[in-house]
N, C-alpha and C positions, 0 to 999 in steps of 0.2 A: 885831275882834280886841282884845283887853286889852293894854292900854300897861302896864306894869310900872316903878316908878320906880327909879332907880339904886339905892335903898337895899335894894327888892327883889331888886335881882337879884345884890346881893350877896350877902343871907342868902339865897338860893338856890343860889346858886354855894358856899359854907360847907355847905350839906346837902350836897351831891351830893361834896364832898371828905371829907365826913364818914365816908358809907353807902360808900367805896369803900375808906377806912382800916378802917372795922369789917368790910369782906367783905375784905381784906387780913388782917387778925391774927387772923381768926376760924380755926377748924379745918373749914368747912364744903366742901360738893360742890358743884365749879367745873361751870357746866352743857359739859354736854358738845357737841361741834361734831357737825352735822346726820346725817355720815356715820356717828357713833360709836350706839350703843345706849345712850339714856337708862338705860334700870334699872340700869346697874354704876352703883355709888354709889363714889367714887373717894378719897383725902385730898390736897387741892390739896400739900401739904408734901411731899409725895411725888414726886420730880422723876422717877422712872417710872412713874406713875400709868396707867392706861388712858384713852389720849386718840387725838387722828388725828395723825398722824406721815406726811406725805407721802404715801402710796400704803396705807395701812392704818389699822384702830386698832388701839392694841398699849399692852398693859401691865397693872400690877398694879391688885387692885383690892380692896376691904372684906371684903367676906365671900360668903360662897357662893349662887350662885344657882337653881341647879338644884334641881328638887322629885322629880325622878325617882327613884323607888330602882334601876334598873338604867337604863343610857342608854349609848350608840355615841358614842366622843368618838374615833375612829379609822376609817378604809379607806381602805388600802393596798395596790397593787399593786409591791412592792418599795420596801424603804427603805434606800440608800445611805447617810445620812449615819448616822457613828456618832461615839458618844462625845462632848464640851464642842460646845459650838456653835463653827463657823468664824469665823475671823474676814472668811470671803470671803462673798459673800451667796446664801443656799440658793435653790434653782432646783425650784419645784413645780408639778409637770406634770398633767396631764388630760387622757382621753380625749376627741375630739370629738363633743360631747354634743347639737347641732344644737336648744338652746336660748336663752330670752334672758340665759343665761349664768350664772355657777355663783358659789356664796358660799365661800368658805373658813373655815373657823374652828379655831382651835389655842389647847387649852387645857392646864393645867397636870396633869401627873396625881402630884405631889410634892405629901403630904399638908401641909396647911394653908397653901399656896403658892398663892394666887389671882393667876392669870394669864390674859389671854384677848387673841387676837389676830383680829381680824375683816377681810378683803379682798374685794374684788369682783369681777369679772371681767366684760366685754363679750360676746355672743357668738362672736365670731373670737378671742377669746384662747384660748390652750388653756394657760399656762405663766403663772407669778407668780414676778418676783424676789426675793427676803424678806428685809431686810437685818437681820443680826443682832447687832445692839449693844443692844437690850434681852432677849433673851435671855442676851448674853451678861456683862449687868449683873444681870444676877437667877440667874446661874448654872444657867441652865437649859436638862441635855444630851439627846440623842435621844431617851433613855428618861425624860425628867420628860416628854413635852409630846406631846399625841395630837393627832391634825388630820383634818380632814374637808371635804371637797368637796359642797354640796348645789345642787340646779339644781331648780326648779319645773316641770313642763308639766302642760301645759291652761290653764282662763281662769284670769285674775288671783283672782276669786274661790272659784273651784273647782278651784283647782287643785293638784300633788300634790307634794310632797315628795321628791326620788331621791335616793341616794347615790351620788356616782362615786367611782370609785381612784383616790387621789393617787397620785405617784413623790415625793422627794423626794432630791435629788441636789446635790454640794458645789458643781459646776459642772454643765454644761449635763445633760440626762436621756439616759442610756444606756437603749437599746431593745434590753431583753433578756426572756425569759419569767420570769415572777413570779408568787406564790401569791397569791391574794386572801383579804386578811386583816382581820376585822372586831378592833376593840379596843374592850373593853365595861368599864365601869365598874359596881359593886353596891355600895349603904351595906348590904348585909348578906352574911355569909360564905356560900359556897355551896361544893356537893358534888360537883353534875351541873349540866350546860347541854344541852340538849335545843335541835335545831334541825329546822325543815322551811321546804323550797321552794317555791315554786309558779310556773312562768312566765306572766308576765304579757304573753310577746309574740308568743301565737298557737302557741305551738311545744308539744308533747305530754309535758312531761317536767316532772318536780316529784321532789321528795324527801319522804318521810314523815314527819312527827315522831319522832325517834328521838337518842340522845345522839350527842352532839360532844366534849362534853369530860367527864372525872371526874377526881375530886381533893380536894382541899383549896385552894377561890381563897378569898382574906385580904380581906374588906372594906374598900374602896378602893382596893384595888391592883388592875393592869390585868388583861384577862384577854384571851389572844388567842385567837382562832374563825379557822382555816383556814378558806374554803369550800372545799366539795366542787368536781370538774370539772363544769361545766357547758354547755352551747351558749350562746354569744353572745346576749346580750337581757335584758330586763328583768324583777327576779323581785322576788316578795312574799316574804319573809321573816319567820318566827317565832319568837320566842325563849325558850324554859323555862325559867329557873332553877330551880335544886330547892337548899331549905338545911334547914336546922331550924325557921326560919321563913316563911312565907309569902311569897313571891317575885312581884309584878306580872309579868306576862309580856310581851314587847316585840315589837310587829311594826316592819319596815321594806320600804321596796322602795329595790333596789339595780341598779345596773347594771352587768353582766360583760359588758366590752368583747369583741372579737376578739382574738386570740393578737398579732397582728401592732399594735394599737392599744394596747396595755398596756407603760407606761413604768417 
Protein backbone atom coordinates (compact mmCIF):
# COMPACT_ATOMS: atom_id res chain seq x y z
CA UNK A 1 0.00 0.00 0.00
CA UNK A 2 1.25 3.70 -0.70
CA UNK A 3 2.15 5.70 2.39
CA UNK A 4 1.11 9.27 1.50
CA UNK A 5 2.94 12.08 3.31
CA UNK A 6 1.04 14.64 5.57
CA UNK A 7 1.47 17.21 2.87
CA UNK A 8 -0.39 14.82 0.59
CA UNK A 9 -3.14 14.31 2.35
CA UNK A 10 -3.68 17.61 3.02
CA UNK A 11 -3.88 18.72 -0.71
CA UNK A 12 -6.18 15.91 -1.00
CA UNK A 13 -8.27 16.57 1.65
CA UNK A 14 -8.44 20.64 -0.25
CA UNK A 15 -9.67 18.66 -3.54
CA UNK A 16 -12.31 16.66 -2.00
CA UNK A 17 -13.63 20.13 -0.25
CA UNK A 18 -13.11 21.70 -3.29
CA UNK A 19 -15.33 19.13 -5.94
CA UNK A 20 -18.16 19.18 -2.97
CA UNK A 21 -18.34 23.30 -2.86
CA UNK A 22 -18.41 23.23 -6.86
CA UNK A 23 -21.25 20.19 -6.78
CA UNK A 24 -22.77 22.56 -4.11
CA UNK A 25 -23.27 25.91 -6.19
CA UNK A 26 -23.51 24.31 -9.33
CA UNK A 27 -27.25 24.08 -10.85
CA UNK A 28 -26.63 20.25 -11.63
CA UNK A 29 -28.64 16.60 -11.06
CA UNK A 30 -28.30 15.28 -7.59
CA UNK A 31 -28.03 11.52 -8.38
CA UNK A 32 -30.96 10.10 -7.51
CA UNK A 33 -31.43 7.20 -4.50
CA UNK A 34 -31.55 3.44 -5.70
CA UNK A 35 -35.54 3.32 -5.30
CA UNK A 36 -36.04 6.57 -7.54
CA UNK A 37 -35.75 6.32 -11.56
CA UNK A 38 -32.54 7.51 -12.76
CA UNK A 39 -33.92 9.27 -16.05
CA UNK A 40 -36.11 12.13 -14.30
CA UNK A 41 -33.35 14.76 -14.46
CA UNK A 42 -34.28 16.92 -11.28
CA UNK A 43 -32.74 20.73 -10.22
CA UNK A 44 -31.01 20.11 -6.66
CA UNK A 45 -32.54 24.05 -5.87
CA UNK A 46 -35.64 22.71 -5.99
CA UNK A 47 -36.68 21.68 -2.43
CA UNK A 48 -39.67 19.60 -4.15
CA UNK A 49 -37.67 18.03 -6.73
CA UNK A 50 -38.46 14.24 -7.45
CA UNK A 51 -36.56 12.22 -4.99
CA UNK A 52 -37.43 9.21 -2.36
CA UNK A 53 -39.43 10.61 0.61
CA UNK A 54 -39.96 7.74 3.10
CA UNK A 55 -42.35 5.34 1.36
CA UNK A 56 -42.28 6.72 -2.25
CA UNK A 57 -40.52 8.92 -4.79
CA UNK A 58 -42.48 11.96 -5.38
CA UNK A 59 -41.80 15.28 -6.95
CA UNK A 60 -41.30 17.77 -9.48
CA UNK A 61 -38.98 17.35 -12.11
CA UNK A 62 -37.17 19.10 -15.62
CA UNK A 63 -38.90 18.41 -18.46
CA UNK A 64 -40.98 15.73 -20.16
CA UNK A 65 -40.39 12.32 -20.55
CA UNK A 66 -42.76 10.39 -22.27
CA UNK A 67 -42.24 9.70 -26.23
CA UNK A 68 -45.80 8.28 -26.50
CA UNK A 69 -48.20 10.33 -28.65
CA UNK A 70 -51.28 8.65 -26.93
CA UNK A 71 -50.47 6.67 -23.44
CA UNK A 72 -52.82 5.47 -20.02
CA UNK A 73 -51.59 7.82 -17.18
CA UNK A 74 -54.96 6.70 -15.31
CA UNK A 75 -57.42 3.33 -14.02
CA UNK A 76 -59.85 3.76 -11.86
CA UNK A 77 -62.32 2.01 -10.18
CA UNK A 78 -64.02 4.91 -8.29
CA UNK A 79 -62.51 8.08 -7.27
CA UNK A 80 -63.45 9.74 -3.94
CA UNK A 81 -61.18 12.26 -3.42
CA UNK A 82 -62.22 15.59 -4.89
CA UNK A 83 -61.08 18.93 -5.41
CA UNK A 84 -57.22 20.60 -3.44
CA UNK A 85 -55.44 17.75 -2.10
CA UNK A 86 -56.21 16.70 1.81
CA UNK A 87 -54.45 17.71 4.27
CA UNK A 88 -55.10 14.03 5.73
CA UNK A 89 -53.05 11.37 3.68
CA UNK A 90 -54.98 9.68 0.59
CA UNK A 91 -55.66 5.81 1.00
CA UNK A 92 -55.18 3.81 -2.51
CA UNK A 93 -56.51 0.70 -2.91
CA UNK A 94 -56.12 -2.41 -5.16
CA UNK A 95 -57.65 -5.44 -6.16
CA UNK A 96 -55.89 -8.74 -5.03
CA UNK A 97 -53.85 -9.32 -7.89
CA UNK A 98 -51.93 -12.61 -6.55
CA UNK A 99 -48.57 -11.18 -7.97
CA UNK A 100 -45.24 -10.18 -6.85
CA UNK A 101 -46.84 -7.07 -6.39
CA UNK A 102 -47.89 -3.98 -8.11
CA UNK A 103 -45.98 -0.34 -9.10
CA UNK A 104 -47.96 2.69 -8.66
CA UNK A 105 -47.34 5.74 -10.56
CA UNK A 106 -49.05 9.35 -10.52
CA UNK A 107 -48.41 11.86 -12.66
CA UNK A 108 -49.29 15.43 -13.44
CA UNK A 109 -51.92 15.93 -16.11
CA UNK A 110 -51.53 20.19 -15.59
CA UNK A 111 -50.01 21.29 -18.78
CA UNK A 112 -46.25 22.15 -18.21
CA UNK A 113 -46.46 20.90 -14.57
CA UNK A 114 -43.92 17.93 -14.41
CA UNK A 115 -44.83 15.88 -11.54
CA UNK A 116 -44.26 12.14 -11.08
CA UNK A 117 -44.86 10.11 -8.03
CA UNK A 118 -43.52 6.42 -8.03
CA UNK A 119 -44.43 3.58 -4.98
CA UNK A 120 -44.24 -0.12 -4.57
CA UNK A 121 -46.04 -2.44 -3.07
CA UNK A 122 -45.25 -6.28 -1.66
CA UNK A 123 -47.49 -8.92 -2.72
CA UNK A 124 -49.91 -8.89 0.56
CA UNK A 125 -50.33 -5.33 0.23
CA UNK A 126 -53.41 -4.38 -1.53
CA UNK A 127 -53.59 -0.45 -0.14
CA UNK A 128 -50.81 2.56 -0.04
CA UNK A 129 -50.99 5.38 2.31
CA UNK A 130 -49.94 8.58 0.17
CA UNK A 131 -49.05 11.58 2.37
CA UNK A 132 -49.78 14.74 0.71
CA UNK A 133 -47.68 17.57 1.38
CA UNK A 134 -45.90 17.61 -1.97
CA UNK A 135 -48.95 17.61 -3.83
CA UNK A 136 -50.14 19.97 -1.68
CA UNK A 137 -46.93 22.22 -2.17
CA UNK A 138 -47.17 22.16 -5.99
CA UNK A 139 -50.95 22.72 -5.84
CA UNK A 140 -51.91 19.85 -7.24
CA UNK A 141 -55.87 18.83 -7.11
CA UNK A 142 -57.79 15.52 -8.05
CA UNK A 143 -58.27 16.61 -11.46
CA UNK A 144 -54.30 17.77 -12.19
CA UNK A 145 -52.87 14.22 -11.33
CA UNK A 146 -53.69 10.70 -13.06
CA UNK A 147 -52.52 7.40 -11.39
CA UNK A 148 -52.07 4.05 -12.24
CA UNK A 149 -51.44 0.54 -10.61
CA UNK A 150 -49.20 -1.79 -12.85
CA UNK A 151 -48.19 -5.58 -11.74
CA UNK A 152 -45.93 -7.96 -14.05
CA UNK A 153 -46.75 -11.94 -14.47
CA UNK A 154 -44.99 -14.48 -16.00
CA UNK A 155 -40.81 -14.67 -15.84
CA UNK A 156 -38.95 -11.81 -15.04
CA UNK A 157 -37.83 -11.82 -18.46
CA UNK A 158 -40.89 -12.45 -20.36
CA UNK A 159 -43.05 -11.20 -18.64
CA UNK A 160 -46.30 -8.90 -19.23
CA UNK A 161 -47.34 -5.68 -18.10
CA UNK A 162 -51.26 -5.52 -16.42
CA UNK A 163 -53.17 -2.62 -15.31
CA UNK A 164 -55.26 -2.99 -12.11
CA UNK A 165 -58.08 -0.37 -10.67
CA UNK A 166 -57.00 1.85 -8.27
CA UNK A 167 -59.79 3.36 -5.51
CA UNK A 168 -58.56 6.38 -4.21
CA UNK A 169 -60.17 7.68 -0.90
CA UNK A 170 -59.68 10.76 1.73
CA UNK A 171 -59.73 8.10 4.48
CA UNK A 172 -59.94 4.41 4.57
CA UNK A 173 -61.71 2.72 0.87
CA UNK A 174 -65.32 2.44 0.81
CA UNK A 175 -66.50 -0.75 -1.04
CA UNK A 176 -69.11 0.40 -3.24
CA UNK A 177 -69.72 -0.60 -7.17
CA UNK A 178 -67.87 1.63 -9.60
CA UNK A 179 -67.31 2.26 -13.40
CA UNK A 180 -63.91 1.15 -14.71
CA UNK A 181 -62.27 4.05 -16.17
CA UNK A 182 -59.39 4.37 -18.42
CA UNK A 183 -57.68 8.23 -18.47
CA UNK A 184 -55.71 8.48 -21.70
CA UNK A 185 -53.39 11.29 -22.62
CA UNK A 186 -52.77 12.43 -26.73
CA UNK A 187 -50.06 15.16 -27.96
CA UNK A 188 -52.43 15.49 -30.67
CA UNK A 189 -56.17 16.67 -30.91
CA UNK A 190 -58.60 13.98 -31.57
CA UNK A 191 -62.29 13.28 -32.90
CA UNK A 192 -63.16 9.59 -32.17
CA UNK A 193 -61.50 6.96 -29.78
CA UNK A 194 -62.42 3.59 -31.11
CA UNK A 195 -61.98 0.60 -28.47
CA UNK A 196 -62.01 -3.32 -28.61
CA UNK A 197 -61.77 -6.27 -26.14
CA UNK A 198 -60.44 -9.50 -26.16
CA UNK A 199 -60.36 -11.89 -22.94
CA UNK A 200 -57.45 -13.11 -22.20
CA UNK A 201 -58.78 -15.57 -19.43
CA UNK A 202 -60.28 -18.41 -21.17
CA UNK A 203 -63.76 -17.02 -21.15
CA UNK A 204 -65.71 -16.49 -24.91
CA UNK A 205 -66.54 -12.80 -24.92
CA UNK A 206 -64.56 -9.87 -26.61
CA UNK A 207 -65.70 -6.55 -27.98
CA UNK A 208 -65.30 -5.44 -31.54
CA UNK A 209 -63.48 -2.39 -32.60
CA UNK A 210 -65.95 0.11 -32.62
CA UNK A 211 -66.14 3.80 -31.15
CA UNK A 212 -66.27 4.87 -27.41
CA UNK A 213 -66.04 8.22 -27.47
CA UNK A 214 -66.68 11.19 -30.19
CA UNK A 215 -66.10 14.78 -29.82
CA UNK A 216 -63.69 17.25 -29.74
CA UNK A 217 -60.66 15.97 -27.02
CA UNK A 218 -58.02 19.07 -26.82
CA UNK A 219 -54.42 17.83 -26.99
CA UNK A 220 -53.09 17.12 -23.51
CA UNK A 221 -55.97 17.29 -21.73
CA UNK A 222 -57.36 14.11 -20.14
CA UNK A 223 -59.64 11.96 -21.89
CA UNK A 224 -61.81 9.50 -19.92
CA UNK A 225 -62.82 5.79 -21.68
CA UNK A 226 -65.67 4.21 -19.50
CA UNK A 227 -65.25 0.37 -20.04
CA UNK A 228 -67.97 -1.51 -21.19
CA UNK A 229 -69.54 -4.42 -18.49
CA UNK A 230 -67.55 -7.13 -18.71
CA UNK A 231 -67.11 -10.87 -16.78
CA UNK A 232 -64.44 -10.69 -14.32
CA UNK A 233 -60.65 -11.52 -15.82
CA UNK A 234 -58.15 -10.40 -17.78
CA UNK A 235 -58.45 -8.46 -21.17
CA UNK A 236 -56.27 -7.23 -24.17
CA UNK A 237 -57.30 -3.99 -24.94
CA UNK A 238 -57.17 -1.74 -28.14
CA UNK A 239 -57.11 1.65 -28.66
CA UNK A 240 -58.02 3.89 -32.13
CA UNK A 241 -57.47 7.39 -32.04
CA UNK A 242 -58.88 9.07 -34.98
CA UNK A 243 -57.73 13.07 -35.47
CA UNK A 244 -56.67 14.99 -38.50
CA UNK A 245 -53.62 13.50 -37.97
CA UNK A 246 -52.29 10.23 -37.83
CA UNK A 247 -52.81 8.76 -34.39
CA UNK A 248 -50.32 5.54 -33.04
CA UNK A 249 -52.79 3.19 -32.02
CA UNK A 250 -52.34 1.81 -28.10
CA UNK A 251 -52.78 -1.81 -26.91
CA UNK A 252 -52.96 -2.64 -23.13
CA UNK A 253 -54.15 -5.69 -21.03
CA UNK A 254 -56.10 -4.70 -18.04
CA UNK A 255 -57.79 -6.46 -15.25
CA UNK A 256 -61.53 -6.21 -14.36
CA UNK A 257 -61.90 -7.49 -10.95
CA UNK A 258 -65.15 -9.09 -9.44
CA UNK A 259 -68.12 -6.62 -8.52
CA UNK A 260 -67.54 -7.51 -4.90
CA UNK A 261 -63.41 -6.88 -5.22
CA UNK A 262 -63.73 -3.37 -6.72
CA UNK A 263 -62.96 -0.45 -4.18
Amino acid sequence: MRDFTPTTLRSLARLVTLCALCAASSGGVPVQSAHCDPAVAVGERDVWHYRWRETRCEGRYLEPLSTDVIRIVGYYSGWSWRGQAPLETLSVSWPEANTRGVELRAVSLRWRTFYRMDATSTKEQHSFRWPTEVLRALQLAANDVGLTATTEVGSPDRGKRIYIPVRVDVAYPMTEPASLTLLLISDSDLNEIQLAMVSLSGRAWSRPLSPVRRGTFVARRPIRIVLPEAPPGTYAIFLLAVGEQTVPSLSAVVVIPPPEKRH
